[in-house]
MIVORO-596149 format. One record per residue (C-alpha): residue in three letters; z, y, x. Coordinates in steps of 0.1 Angstrom, whole numbers, padded with zeros to 4 digits, always signed. Layout:
alaZYX;...
END
This chain:
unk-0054-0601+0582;unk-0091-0601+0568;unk-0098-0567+0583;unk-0093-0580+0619;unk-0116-0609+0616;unk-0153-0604+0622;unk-0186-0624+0614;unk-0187-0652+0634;unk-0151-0659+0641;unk-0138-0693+0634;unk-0113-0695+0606;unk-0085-0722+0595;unk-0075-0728+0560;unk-0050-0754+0550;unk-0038-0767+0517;unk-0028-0746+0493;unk-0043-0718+0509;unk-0068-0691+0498;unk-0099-0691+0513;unk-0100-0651+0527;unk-0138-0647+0537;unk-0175-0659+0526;unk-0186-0686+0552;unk-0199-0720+0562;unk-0178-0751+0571;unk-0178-0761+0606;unk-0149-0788+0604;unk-0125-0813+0576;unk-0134-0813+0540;unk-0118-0804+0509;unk-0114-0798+0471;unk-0118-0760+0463;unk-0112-0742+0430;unk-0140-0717+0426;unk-0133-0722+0387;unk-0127-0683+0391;unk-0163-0674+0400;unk-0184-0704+0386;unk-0164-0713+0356;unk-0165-0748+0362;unk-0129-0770+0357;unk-0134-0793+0385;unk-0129-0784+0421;unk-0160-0788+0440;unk-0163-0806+0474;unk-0172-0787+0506;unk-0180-0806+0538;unk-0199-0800+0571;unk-0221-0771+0568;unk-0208-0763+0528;unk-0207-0725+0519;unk-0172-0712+0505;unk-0163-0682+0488;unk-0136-0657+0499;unk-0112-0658+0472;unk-0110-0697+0462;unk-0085-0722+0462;unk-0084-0749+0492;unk-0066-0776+0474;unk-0059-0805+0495;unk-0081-0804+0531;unk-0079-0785+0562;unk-0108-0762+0566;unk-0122-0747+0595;unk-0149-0721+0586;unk-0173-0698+0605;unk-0173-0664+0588;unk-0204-0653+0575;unk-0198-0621+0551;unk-0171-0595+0552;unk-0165-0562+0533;unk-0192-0550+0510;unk-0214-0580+0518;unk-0187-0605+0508;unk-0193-0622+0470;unk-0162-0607+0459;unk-0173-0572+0468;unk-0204-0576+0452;unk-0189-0591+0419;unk-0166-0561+0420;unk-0194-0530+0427;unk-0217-0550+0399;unk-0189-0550+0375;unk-0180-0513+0380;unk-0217-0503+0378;unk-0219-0520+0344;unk-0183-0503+0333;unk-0203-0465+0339;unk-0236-0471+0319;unk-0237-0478+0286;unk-0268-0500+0271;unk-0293-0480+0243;unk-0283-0499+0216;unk-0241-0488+0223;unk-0254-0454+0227;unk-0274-0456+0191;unk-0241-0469+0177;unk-0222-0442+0188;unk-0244-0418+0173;unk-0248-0435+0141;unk-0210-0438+0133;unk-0206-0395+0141;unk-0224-0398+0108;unk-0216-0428+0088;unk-0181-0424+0092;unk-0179-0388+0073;unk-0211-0400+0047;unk-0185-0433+0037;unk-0159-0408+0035;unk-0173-0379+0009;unk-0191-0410-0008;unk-0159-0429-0017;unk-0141-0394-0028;unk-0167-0385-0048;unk-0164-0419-0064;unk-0128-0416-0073;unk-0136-0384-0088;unk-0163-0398-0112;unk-0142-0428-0121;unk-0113-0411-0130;unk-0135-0384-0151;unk-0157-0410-0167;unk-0126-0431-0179;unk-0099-0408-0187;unk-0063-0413-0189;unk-0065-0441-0217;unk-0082-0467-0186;unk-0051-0455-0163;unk-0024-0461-0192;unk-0043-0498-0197;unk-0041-0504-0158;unk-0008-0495-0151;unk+0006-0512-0179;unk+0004-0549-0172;unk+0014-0538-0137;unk+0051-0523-0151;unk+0049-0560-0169;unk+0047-0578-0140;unk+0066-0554-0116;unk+0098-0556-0142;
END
């Protein structure tokens, strides 16, 4: 298990395997997938002395790795703690929002019943007898 290891200890990865813990490779080579922290589509190459990531892909080498980060110093960790810290704050601009639409919401509201109001003042029953009548047409 991850919890038992501690920095320094030597760690084997085979094919197929996740990489559990930030470190340096002491011995083989192989084609990772860290498309799920970099982005990137192609598997990169680590060799002699390459860094991995806890959390990749080993696809098709044996890996033997010298543990270098665990817990909260691990890149996952501090992918995770960033990400929660964003979640909690709000920027200024989300917090403007916010406060504009408590008021534009209600304005759009009173300003589109007010405008019913008018039209159907303004144009009588003669412009609703005109409208609805090609609709029965067309409805029949």
């Amino acid at each position: 298990m991850t919890k038992d290891v501690l920095v320094g200890e030597i760690v084997e990865v085979r094919p197929g395997e996740r990489i559990p813990l930030d470190g340096v490779v002491l011995n083989g080579g192989a084609s990772v997938d860290e498309a799920s922290f970099t982005g990137e589509s192609t598997p990169s190459n680590k060799e002699i002395g390459s860094t991995v990531i806890g959390g990749t892909l080993n696809l098709d080498g044996a890996l033997q790795i010298k543990v270098s980060k665990i817990g909260q110093d691990s890149f996952l960790s501090q992918i995770v703690s960033l990400m929660s810290r964003i979640a909690e704050k709000k920027p200024p601009v989300e917090l403007l929002a916010d406060k504009l639409m408590n008021y534009f919401g209600p304005v759009v509201f009173i300003t589109a019943t007010i405008a019913f109001i008018i039209w159907g003042l303004v144009t009588g029953k003669t412009c609703f007898i005109n409208t609805c009548t090609p609709i029965q047409y067309y409805t029949i």
